[in-house]
N, C-alpha and C positions, 0 to 999 in steps of 0.2 A: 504494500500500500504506500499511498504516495506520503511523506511528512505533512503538515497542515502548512509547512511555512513553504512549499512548493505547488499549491494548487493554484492553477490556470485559471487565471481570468477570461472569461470565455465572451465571444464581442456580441454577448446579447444580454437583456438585463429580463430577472424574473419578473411575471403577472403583477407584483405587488412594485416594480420598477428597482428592485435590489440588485444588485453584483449577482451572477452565476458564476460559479466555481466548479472545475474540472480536476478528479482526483485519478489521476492513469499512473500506472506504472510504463503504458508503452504509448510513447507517442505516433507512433504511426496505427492508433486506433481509429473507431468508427466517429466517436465523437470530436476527435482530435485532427482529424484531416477536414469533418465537417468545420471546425471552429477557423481554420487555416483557410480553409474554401472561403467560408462568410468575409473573414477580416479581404482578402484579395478584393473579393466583390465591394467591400463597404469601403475599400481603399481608391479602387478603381471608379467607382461610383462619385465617390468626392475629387479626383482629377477632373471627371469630365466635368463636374458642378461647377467648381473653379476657374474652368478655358468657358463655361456659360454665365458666369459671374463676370467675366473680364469684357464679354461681349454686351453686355447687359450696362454695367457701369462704363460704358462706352456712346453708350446712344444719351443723348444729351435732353429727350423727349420721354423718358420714359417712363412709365405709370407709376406711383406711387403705391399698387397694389402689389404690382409686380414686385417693385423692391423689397415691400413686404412681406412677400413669397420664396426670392430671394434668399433674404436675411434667416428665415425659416429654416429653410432646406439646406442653406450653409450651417448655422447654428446644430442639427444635427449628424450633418459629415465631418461636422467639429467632435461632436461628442462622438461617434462614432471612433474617428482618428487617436483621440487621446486614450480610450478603451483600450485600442489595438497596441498603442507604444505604451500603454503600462504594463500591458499583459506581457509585450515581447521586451522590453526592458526588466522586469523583474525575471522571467526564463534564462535572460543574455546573464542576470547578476549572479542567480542559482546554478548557471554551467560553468561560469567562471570557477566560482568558489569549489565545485566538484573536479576542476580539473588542476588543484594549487596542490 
C-alpha cells in the first residue's frame, strides 16, 4: 500500500468539490493512466483556451458577455493547471527523495 504522504492528487475534485486522492502501488494502473489521460486533456484544453483568449482580447469591439465567458473558462483551466502541477510537483518531490 501506498504511504498517506505519497497519495496522488488526482485532476478531479469529489461530488462534495474536495481533493480526490489516489492510493497505487503501481503507477501504470487503470486509475493512474486515467488520471494522466484527464490532466493531458485539461492541459491541452487550457493551450487552446489561451491562443482563444489572445484572439479575443484582440478584437477591440468585443462583448462584454463574452469577456465574461472568457474570464470563466480561463478561471477554471486555471484551476485545473494548478491541480495538475501540485499533483506532479509533489510525485517529482516523492521520487526525488526515493532515489537519494
Amino acid at each position: 500500500m501506498t504511504p498517506h504522504n505519497e497519495l496522488r492528487l488526482l485532476p478531479w475534485s469529489g461530488p462534495d468539490g474536495k481533493n480526490c486522492f489516489l492510493s497505487a502501488d503501481d503507477n501504470a494502473g487503470y486509475l493512474s493512466r486515467l488520471a494522466d489521460n484527464t490532466e493531458a486533456v485539461q492541459l491541452g484544453l487550457g493551450s487552446e483556451l489561451l491562443d482563444h483568449a489572445c484572439e479575443v482580447l484582440s478584437d477591440e469591439h468585443v462583448d462584454p458577455d463574452e469577456l465574461r465567458l472568457l474570464v470563466t473558462d480561463l478561471t477554471g483551466a486555471l484551476r485545473d493547471a494548478v491541480r495538475v502541477a501540485a499533483s506532479r510537483g509533489h510525485r517529482l518531490a516523492t521520487t526525488s527523495l526515493l532515489h537519494r
